[in-house]
Structures are given as C-alpha cells and as structure tokens.
N, CA, C and O atoms as CSV, one atom per row, in Angstrom:
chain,resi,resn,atom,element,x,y,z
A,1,UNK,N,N,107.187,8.277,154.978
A,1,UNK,CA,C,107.678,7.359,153.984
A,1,UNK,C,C,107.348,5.912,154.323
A,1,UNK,O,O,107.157,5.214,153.327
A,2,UNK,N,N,107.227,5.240,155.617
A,2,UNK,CA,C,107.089,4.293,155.789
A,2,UNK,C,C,105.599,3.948,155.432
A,2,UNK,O,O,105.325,2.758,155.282
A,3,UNK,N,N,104.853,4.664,155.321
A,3,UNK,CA,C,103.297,4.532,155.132
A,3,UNK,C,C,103.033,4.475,153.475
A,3,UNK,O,O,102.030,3.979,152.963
A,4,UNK,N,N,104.249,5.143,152.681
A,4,UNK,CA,C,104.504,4.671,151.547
A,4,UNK,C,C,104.721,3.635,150.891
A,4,UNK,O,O,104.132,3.196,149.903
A,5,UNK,N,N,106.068,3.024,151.775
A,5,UNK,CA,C,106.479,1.802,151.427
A,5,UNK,C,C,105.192,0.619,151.834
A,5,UNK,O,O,104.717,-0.161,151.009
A,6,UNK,N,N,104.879,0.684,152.933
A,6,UNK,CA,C,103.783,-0.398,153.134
A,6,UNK,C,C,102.751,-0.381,152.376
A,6,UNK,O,O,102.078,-1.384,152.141
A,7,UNK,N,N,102.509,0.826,151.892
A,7,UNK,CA,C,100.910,0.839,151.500
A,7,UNK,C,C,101.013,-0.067,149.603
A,7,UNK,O,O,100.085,-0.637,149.030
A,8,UNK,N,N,102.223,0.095,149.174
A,8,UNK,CA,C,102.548,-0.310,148.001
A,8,UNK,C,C,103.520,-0.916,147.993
A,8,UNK,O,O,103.990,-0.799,146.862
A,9,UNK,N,N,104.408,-1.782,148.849
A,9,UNK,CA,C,105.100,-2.808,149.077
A,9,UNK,C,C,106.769,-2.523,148.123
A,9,UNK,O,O,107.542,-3.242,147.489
A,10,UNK,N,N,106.670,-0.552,148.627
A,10,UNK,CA,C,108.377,-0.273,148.139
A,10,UNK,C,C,109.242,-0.387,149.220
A,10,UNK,O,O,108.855,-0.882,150.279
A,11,UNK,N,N,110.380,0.025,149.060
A,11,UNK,CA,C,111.517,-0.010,149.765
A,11,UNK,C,C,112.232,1.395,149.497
A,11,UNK,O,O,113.448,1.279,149.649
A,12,UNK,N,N,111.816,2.754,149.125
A,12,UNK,CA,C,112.176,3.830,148.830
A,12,UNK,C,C,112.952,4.663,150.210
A,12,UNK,O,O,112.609,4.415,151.366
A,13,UNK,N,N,113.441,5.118,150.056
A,13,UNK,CA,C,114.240,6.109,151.102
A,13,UNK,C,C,114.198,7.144,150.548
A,13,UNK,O,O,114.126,7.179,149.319
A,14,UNK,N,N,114.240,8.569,151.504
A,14,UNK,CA,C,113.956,9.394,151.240
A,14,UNK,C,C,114.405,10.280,150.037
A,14,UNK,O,O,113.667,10.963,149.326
A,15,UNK,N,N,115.423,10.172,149.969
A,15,UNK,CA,C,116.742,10.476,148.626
A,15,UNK,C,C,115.917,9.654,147.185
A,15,UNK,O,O,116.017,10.173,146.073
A,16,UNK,N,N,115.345,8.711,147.332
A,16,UNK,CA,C,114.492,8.389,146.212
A,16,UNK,C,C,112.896,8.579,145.975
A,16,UNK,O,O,112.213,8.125,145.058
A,17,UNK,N,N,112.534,9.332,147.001
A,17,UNK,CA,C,111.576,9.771,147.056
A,17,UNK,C,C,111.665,11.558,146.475
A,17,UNK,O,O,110.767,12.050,145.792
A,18,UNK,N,N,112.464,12.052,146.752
A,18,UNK,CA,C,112.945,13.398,146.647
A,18,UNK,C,C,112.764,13.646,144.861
A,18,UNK,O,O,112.033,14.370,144.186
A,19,UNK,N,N,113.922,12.561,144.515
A,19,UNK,CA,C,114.088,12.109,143.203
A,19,UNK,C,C,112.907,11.853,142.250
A,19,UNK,O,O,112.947,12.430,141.164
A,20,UNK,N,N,111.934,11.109,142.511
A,20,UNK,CA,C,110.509,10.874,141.965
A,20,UNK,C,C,109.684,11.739,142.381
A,20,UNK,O,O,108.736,11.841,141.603
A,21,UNK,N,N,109.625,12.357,143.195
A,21,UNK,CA,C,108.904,13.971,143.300
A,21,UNK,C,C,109.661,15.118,142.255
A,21,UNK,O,O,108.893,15.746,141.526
A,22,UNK,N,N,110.625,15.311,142.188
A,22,UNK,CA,C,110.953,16.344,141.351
A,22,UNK,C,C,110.780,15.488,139.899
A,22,UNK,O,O,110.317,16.153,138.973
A,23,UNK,N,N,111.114,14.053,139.613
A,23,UNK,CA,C,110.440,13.942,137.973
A,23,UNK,C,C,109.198,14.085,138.036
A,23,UNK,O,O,108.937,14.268,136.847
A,24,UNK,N,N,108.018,14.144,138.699
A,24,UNK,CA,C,106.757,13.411,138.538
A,24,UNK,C,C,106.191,14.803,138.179
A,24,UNK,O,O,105.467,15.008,137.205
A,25,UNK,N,N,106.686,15.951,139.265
A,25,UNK,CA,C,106.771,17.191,138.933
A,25,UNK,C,C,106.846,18.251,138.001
A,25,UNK,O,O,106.125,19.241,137.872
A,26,UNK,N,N,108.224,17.734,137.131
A,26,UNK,CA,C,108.763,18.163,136.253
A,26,UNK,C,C,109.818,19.327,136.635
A,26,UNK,O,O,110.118,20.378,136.068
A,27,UNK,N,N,110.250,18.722,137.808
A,27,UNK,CA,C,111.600,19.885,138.259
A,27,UNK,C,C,112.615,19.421,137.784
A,27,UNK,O,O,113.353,18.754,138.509
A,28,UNK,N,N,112.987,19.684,136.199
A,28,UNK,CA,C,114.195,18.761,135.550
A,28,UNK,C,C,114.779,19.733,134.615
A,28,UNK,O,O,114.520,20.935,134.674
A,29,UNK,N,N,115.664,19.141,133.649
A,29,UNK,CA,C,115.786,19.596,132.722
A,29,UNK,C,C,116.544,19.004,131.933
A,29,UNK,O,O,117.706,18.856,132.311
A,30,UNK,N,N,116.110,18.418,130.446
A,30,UNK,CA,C,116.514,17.296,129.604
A,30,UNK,C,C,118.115,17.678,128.949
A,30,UNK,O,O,118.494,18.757,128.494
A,31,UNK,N,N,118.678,16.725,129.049
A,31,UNK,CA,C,120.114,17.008,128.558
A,31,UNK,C,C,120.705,15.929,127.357
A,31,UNK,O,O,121.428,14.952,127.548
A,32,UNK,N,N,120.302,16.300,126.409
A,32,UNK,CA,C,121.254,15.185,125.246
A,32,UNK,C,C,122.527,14.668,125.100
A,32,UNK,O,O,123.403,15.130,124.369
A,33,UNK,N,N,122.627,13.473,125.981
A,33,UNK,CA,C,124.250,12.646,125.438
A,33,UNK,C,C,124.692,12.664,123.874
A,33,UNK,O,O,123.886,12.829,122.958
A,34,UNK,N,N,125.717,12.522,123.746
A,34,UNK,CA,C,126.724,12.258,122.431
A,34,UNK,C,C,125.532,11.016,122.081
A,34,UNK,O,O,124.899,11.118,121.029
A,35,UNK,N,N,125.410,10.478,122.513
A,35,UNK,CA,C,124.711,9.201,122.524
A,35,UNK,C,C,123.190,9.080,121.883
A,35,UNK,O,O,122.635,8.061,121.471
A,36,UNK,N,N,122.811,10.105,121.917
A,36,UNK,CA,C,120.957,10.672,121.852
A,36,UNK,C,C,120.386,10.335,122.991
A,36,UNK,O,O,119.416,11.049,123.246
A,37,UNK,N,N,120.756,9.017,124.258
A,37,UNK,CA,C,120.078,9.286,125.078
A,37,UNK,C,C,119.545,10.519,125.702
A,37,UNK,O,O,120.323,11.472,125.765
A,38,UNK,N,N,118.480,10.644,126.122
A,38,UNK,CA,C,117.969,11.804,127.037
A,38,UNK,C,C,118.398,11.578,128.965
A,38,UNK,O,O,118.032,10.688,129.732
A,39,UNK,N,N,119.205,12.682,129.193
A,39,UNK,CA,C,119.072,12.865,130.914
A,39,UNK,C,C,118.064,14.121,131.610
A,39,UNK,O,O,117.909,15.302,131.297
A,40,UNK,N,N,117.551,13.380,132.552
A,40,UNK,CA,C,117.265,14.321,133.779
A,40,UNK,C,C,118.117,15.064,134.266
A,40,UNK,O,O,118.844,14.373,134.980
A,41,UNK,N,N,118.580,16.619,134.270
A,41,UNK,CA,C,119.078,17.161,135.329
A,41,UNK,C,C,118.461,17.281,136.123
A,41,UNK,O,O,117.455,17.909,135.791
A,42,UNK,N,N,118.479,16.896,137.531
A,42,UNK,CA,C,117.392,17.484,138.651
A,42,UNK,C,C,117.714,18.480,138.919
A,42,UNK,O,O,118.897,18.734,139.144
A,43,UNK,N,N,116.479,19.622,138.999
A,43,UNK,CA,C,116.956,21.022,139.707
A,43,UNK,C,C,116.992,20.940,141.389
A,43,UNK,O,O,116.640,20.001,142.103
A,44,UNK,N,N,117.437,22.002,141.699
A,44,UNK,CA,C,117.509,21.785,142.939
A,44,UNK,C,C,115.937,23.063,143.250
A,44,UNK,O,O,115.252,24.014,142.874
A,45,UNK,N,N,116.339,21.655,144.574
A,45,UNK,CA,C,114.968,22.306,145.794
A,45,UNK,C,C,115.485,23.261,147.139
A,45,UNK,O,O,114.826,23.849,147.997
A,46,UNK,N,N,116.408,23.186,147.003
A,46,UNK,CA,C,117.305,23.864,148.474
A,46,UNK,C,C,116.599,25.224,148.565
A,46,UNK,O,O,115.979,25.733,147.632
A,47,UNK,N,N,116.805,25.926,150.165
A,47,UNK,CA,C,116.113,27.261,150.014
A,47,UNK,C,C,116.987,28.101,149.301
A,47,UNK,O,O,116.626,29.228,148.963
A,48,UNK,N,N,118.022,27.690,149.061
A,48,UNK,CA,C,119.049,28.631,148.431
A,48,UNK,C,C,118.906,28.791,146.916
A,48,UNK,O,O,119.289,29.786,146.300
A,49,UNK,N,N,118.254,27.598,146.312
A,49,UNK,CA,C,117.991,27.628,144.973
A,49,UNK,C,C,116.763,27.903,144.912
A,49,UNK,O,O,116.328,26.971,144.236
A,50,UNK,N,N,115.682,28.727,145.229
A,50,UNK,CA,C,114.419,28.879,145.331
A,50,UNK,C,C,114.004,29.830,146.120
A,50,UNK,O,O,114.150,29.830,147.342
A,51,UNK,N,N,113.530,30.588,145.541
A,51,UNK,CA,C,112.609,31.680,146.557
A,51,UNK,C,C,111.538,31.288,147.537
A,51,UNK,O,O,111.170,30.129,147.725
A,52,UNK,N,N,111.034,32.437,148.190
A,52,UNK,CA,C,110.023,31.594,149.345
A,52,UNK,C,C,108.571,31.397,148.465
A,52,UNK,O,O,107.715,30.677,148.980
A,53,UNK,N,N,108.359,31.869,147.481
A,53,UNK,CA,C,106.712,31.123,146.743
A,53,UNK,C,C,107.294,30.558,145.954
A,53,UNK,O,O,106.365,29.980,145.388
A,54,UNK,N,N,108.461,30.163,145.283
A,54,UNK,CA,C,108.592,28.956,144.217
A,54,UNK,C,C,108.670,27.797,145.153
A,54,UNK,O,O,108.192,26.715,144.812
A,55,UNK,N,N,109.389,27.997,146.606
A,55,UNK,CA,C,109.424,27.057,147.590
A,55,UNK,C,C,107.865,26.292,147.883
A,55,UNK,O,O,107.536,25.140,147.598
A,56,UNK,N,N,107.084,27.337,148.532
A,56,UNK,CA,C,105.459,27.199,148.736
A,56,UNK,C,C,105.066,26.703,147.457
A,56,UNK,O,O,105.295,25.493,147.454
A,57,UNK,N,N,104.712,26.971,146.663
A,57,UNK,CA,C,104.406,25.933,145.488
A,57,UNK,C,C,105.032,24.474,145.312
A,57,UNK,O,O,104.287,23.496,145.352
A,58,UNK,N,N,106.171,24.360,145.150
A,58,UNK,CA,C,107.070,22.991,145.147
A,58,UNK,C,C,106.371,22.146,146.310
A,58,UNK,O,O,106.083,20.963,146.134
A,59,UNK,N,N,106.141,22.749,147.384
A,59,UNK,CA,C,105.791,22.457,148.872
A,59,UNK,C,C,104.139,21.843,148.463
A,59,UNK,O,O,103.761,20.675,148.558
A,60,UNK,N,N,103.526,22.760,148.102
A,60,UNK,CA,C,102.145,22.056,148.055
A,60,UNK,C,C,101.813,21.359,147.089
A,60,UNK,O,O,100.777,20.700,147.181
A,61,UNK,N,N,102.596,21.312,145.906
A,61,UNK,CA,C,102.235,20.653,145.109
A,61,UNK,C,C,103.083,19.279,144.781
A,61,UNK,O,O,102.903,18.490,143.853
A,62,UNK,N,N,104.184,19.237,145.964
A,62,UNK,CA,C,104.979,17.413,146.633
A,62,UNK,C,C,103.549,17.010,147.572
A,62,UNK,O,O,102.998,15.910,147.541
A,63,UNK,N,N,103.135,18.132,148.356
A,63,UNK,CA,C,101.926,17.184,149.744
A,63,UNK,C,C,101.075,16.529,148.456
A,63,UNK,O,O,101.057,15.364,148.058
A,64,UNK,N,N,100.461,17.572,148.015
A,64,UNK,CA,C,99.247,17.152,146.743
A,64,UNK,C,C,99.393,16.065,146.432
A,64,UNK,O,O,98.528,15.296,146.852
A,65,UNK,N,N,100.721,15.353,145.412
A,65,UNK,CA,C,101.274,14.626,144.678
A,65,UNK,C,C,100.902,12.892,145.849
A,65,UNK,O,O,100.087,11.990,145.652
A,66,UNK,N,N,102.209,13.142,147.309
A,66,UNK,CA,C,102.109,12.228,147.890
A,66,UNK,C,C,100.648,12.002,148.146
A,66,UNK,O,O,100.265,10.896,147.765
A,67,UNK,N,N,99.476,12.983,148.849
A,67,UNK,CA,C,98.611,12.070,149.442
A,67,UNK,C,C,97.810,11.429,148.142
A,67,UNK,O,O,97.141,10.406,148.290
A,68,UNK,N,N,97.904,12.012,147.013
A,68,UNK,CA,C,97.405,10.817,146.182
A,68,UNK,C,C,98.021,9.679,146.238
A,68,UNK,O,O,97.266,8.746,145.963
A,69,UNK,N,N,98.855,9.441,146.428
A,69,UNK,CA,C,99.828,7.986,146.860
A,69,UNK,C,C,99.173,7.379,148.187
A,69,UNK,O,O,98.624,6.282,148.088
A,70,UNK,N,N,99.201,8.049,149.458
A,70,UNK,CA,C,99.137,7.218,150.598
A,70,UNK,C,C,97.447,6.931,150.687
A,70,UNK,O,O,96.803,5.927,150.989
A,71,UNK,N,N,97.099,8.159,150.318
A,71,UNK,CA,C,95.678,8.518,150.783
A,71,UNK,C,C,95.134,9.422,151.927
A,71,UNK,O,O,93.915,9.440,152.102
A,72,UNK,N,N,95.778,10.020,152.558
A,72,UNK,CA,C,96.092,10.538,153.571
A,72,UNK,C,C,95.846,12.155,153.152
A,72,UNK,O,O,96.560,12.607,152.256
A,73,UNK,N,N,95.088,12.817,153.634
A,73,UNK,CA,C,94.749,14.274,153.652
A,73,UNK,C,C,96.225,15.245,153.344
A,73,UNK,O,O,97.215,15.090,154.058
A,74,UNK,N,N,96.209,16.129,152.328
A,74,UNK,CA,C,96.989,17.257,152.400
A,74,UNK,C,C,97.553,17.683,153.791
A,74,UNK,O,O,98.675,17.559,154.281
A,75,UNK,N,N,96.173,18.332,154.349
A,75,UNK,CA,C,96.198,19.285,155.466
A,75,UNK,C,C,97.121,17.806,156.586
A,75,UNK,O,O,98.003,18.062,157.406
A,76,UNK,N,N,96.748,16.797,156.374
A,76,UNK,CA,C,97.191,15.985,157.734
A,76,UNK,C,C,98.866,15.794,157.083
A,76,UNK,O,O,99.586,15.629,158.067
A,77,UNK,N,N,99.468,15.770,156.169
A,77,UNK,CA,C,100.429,15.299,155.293
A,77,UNK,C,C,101.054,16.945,156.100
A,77,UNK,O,O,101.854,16.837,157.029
A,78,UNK,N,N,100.701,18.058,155.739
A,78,UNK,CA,C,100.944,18.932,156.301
A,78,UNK,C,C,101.424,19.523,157.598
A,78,UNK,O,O,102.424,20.166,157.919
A,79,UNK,N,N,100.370,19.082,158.227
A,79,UNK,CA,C,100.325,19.342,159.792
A,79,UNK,C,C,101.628,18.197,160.241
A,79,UNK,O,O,102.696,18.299,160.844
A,80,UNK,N,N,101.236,17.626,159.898
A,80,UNK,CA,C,102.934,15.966,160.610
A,80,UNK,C,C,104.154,16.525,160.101
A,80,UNK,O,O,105.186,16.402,160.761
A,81,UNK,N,N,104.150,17.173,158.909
A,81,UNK,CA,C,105.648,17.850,157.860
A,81,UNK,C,C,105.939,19.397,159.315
A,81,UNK,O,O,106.948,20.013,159.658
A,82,UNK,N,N,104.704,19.449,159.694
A,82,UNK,CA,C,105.198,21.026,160.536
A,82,UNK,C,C,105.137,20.682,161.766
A,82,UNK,O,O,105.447,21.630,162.487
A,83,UNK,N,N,104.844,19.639,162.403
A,83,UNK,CA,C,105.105,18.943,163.685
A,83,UNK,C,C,106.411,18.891,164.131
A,83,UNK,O,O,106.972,19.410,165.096
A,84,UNK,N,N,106.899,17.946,162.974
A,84,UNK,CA,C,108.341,17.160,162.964
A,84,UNK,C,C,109.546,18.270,163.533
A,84,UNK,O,O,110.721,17.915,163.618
C-alpha cells in the first residue's frame, strides 16, 4: 500500500483499499433508499463467505487490478502477498 500511496500521492489505508477493490470489481450489490439514492452493499470477502475458487478468482483478479495501479508485476504482487 505504501507504494500506492506514493506512486499517486494517496493517503489510503488498507480498509479503503479493500473497499475500492470490491467496487472496482463489482463485489456489491445496489440497494434503493426511500430516497432513490443508490447504495453499495459490499459483499463480503472472508473465507467464510467464499469458497476456495470464488476466493482464487477474487485473489487474482485484486493482484491484476492493483498492479495496473503500481506497475509492479502480478507474479511479484504475488510472491510479497505469500511471503508476508
């Protein structure tokens, strides 16, 4: 995340990063206020809400998403996520 924030001069934490990965995604689901506004429900990502290939998908297709952001290789975005 920090290679995020610098590279584009945010201030995001991880909890808002989480958040803009599941919209950018489309892990949502639209909810109409009394109001007509439209909400995001975020679905959840937990292993408990997700099987192990809806997980693996979600999984490669957040690396995908970020290294178009940093610039930074999948596989290396990868390998540091399975280091840690």
């Amino acid at each position: 995340m920090p290679l995020l924030n610098e590279r584009h001069g945010l201030t995001i934490d991880e909890g808002d990063l989480h958040d803009i990965t599941r919209d950018k995604l489309k892990l949502y689901d639209e909810v109409i206020l009394p109001s007509g506004e439209v909400h995001k429900k975020r679905r959840s990502t937990s292993n408990r809400a997700m099987n192990e290939a809806e997980r693996a998908e979600f999984t490669t297709r957040a690396l995908t998403l970020w290294s178009t952001w940093t610039g930074v290789p999948v596989d290396t975005l990868r390998k540091e996520a399975t280091d840690e």
